[in-house]
C-alpha positions in Angstrom: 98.7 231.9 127.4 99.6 228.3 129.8 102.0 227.6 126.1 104.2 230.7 127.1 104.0 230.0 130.4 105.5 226.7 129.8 107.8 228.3 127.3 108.6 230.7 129.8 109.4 228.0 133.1 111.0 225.9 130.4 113.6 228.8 129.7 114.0 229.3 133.4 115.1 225.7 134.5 117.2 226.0 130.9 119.5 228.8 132.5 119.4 227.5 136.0 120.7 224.3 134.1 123.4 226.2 132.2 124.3 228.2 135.5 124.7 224.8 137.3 127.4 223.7 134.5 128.8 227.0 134.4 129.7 226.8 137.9 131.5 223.7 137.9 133.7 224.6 135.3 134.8 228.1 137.4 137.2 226.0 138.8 138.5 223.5 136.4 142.0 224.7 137.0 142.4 223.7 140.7 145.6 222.3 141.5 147.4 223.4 138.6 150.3 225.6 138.8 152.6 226.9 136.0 155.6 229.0 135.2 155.3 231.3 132.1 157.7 233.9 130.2 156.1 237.0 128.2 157.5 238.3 125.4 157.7 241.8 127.0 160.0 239.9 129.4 157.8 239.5 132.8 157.6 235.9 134.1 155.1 234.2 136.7 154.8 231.2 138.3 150.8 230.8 139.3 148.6 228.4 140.9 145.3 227.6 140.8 143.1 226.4 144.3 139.6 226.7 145.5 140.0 230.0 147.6 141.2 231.5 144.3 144.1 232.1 141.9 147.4 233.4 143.3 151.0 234.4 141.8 154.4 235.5 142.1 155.6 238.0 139.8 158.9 235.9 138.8 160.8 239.2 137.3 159.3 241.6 139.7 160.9 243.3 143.0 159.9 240.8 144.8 160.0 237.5 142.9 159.3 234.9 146.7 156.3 237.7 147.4 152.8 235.9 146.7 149.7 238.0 145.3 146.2 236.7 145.7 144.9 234.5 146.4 141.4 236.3 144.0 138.8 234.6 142.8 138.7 233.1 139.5 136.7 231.6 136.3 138.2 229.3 134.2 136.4 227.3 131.5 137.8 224.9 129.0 137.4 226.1 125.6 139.0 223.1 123.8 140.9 220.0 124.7 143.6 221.4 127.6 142.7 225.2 126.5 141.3 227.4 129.2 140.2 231.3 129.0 140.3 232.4 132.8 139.9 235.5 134.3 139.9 237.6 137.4 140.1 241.0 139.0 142.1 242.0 141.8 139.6 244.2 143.7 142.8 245.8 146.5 144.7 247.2 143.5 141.7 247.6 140.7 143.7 245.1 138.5 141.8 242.8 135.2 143.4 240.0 134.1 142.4 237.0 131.6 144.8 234.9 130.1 144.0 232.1 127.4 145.9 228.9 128.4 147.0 226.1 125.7 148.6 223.3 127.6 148.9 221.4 123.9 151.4 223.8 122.6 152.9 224.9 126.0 152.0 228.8 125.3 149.6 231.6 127.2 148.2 234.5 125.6 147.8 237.5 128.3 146.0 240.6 128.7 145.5 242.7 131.8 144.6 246.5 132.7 146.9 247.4 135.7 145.9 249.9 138.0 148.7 252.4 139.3 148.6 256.1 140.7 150.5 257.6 137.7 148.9 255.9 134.7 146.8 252.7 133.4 148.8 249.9 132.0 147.6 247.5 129.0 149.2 244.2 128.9 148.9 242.0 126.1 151.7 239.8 125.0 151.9 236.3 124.5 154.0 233.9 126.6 155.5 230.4 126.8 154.9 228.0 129.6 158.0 226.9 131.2 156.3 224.1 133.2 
């Protein structure tokens, strides 16, 4: 019995552990801002701060209008490649993109919310600057 009780505590500072290093790396990204074109033919220039990720839909109706700031998670998943992803609770939007600053490109995919339909985007794009 005390050897799965240590077994047991032993697993719970092991994920508290993990959690801690998680949580640094939600917001690796700070500070960084790019410019990207999709292959569908949307561009966004976005940028990455502590209250949260925020962009301006380049192509859009409004190309000077910001959106966001939302929060964000971003972990490196290689040298200079990031999965990050976050969810735009006013409109019911999900986005995660996979960012490789090596070759300069972004892989996107997003469910967007509207009244009429649901929209999937997945395209690839690259990263202007």
């Amino acid at each position: 019995m005390i050897r799965l009780l240590k077994l047991f505590c032993l697993l719970i500072v092991s994920f508290q552990l993990h959690a801690m290093e998680l949580s640094k790396e939600t917001h690796k990204l700070d500070g960084t801002e790019i410019t990207y074109h999709y292959t569908s033919g949307r561009s966004y220039h976005v940028k990455f701060e502590p209250k949260g990720v925020s962009y301006q839909y380049l192509t859009g109706s409004a190309p000077t209008k910001w959106w966001g700031a939302f929060p964000y998670t971003a972990f490196e998943v290689y040298q200079n490649v990031y999965m990050v992803s976050w969810y735009e609770k006013e409109y019911g939007d999900h986005v995660t993109l996979l960012i490789d600053f090596n070759q300069k490109i972004l892989y996107g995919s997003a469910l967007i919310v509207t009244k009429e339909k649901n929209i999937l985007h997945f395209h690839g794009a690259k990263i202007l600057k």
